[in-house]
C-alpha positions in Angstrom: -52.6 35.7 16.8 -48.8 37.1 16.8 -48.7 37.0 20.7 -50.9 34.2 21.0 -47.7 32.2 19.1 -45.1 34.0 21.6 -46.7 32.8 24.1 -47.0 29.4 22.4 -43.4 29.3 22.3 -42.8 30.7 26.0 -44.8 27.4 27.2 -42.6 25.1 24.7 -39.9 26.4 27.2 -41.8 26.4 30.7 -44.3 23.1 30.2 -41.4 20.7 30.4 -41.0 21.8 34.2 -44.6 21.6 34.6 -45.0 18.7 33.0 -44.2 16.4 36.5 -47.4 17.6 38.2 -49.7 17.5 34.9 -51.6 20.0 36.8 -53.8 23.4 35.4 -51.2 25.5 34.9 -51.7 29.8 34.6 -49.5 32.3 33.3 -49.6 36.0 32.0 -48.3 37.4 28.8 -49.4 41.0 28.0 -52.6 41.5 29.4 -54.0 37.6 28.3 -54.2 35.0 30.9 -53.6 31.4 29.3 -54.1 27.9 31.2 -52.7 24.9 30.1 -51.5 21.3 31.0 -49.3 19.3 29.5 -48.8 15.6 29.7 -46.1 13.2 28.7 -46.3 10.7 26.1 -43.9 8.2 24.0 -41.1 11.1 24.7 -43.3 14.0 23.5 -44.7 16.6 25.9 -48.2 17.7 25.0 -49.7 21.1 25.8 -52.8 21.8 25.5 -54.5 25.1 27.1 -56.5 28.0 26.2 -56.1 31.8 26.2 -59.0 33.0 28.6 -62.0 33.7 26.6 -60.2 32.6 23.2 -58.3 30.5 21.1 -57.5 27.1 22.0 -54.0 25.6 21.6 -52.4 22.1 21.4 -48.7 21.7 21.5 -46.4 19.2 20.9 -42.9 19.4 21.9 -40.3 16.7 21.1 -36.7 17.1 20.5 -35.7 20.1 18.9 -39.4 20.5 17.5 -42.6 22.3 18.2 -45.6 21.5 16.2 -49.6 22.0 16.7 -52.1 24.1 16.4 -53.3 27.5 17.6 -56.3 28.8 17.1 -56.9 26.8 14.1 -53.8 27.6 12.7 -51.0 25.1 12.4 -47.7 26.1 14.0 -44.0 24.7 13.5 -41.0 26.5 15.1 -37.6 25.6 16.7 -38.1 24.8 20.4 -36.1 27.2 22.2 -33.0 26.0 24.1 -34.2 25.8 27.8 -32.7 28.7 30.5 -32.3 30.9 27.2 -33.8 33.5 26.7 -36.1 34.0 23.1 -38.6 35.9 22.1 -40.5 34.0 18.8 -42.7 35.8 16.5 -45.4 34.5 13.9 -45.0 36.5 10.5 
C-alpha cells in the first residue's frame, strides 16, 4: 500500500501534463506497472488508473490538494510543487 500511495503522489505531479491527451497513460515505479487517465473537470484533474493486477485508484487533484481513494483506502496529501522533486510516503 506504502508504494502504491508514492506512486499516487508521483501521478498528482505527472497527470497534469498528461492530462491534454486524456489518453491510457503507463508508467513504472519499482517493479509495478500502473495505467491511468486523467480528465479535466470544473478546474479539478481526475486520475483514475490501476496498478497491474491490483488496486484501483481515483485521484483528484485541485489546487494545492490531493484527495481519493486507493485501494479502498482514502488518501489526502499536499500536491507536490510541479518540477520538484518529492518523495511522499503513507504511514
Amino acid at each position: 500500500m506504502r508504494n502504491l500511495i508514492t506512486a499516487a503522489a508521483a501521478l498528482a505531479v505527472l497527470a497534469p501534463v498528461a492530462a491534454q491527451a486524456q489518453d491510457r497513460t503507463t508508467f513504472e515505479h519499482g517493479r509495478n506497472t500502473y495505467v491511468y487517465e486523467t480528465e479535466t473537470r470544473d478546474g479539478a484533474t481526475i486520475i483514475t488508473g490501476r496498478r497491474m493486477g491490483g488496486e484501483r485508484f481515483r485521484l483528484v487533484h485541485k489546487g494545492q490538494r490531493v484527495t481519493g481513494n486507493v485501494g479502498g483506502t482514502p488518501v489526502s496529501f499536499r500536491a507536490p510543487q510541479s518540477g520538484a522533486v518529492t518523495v511522499l510516503t503513507a504511514n
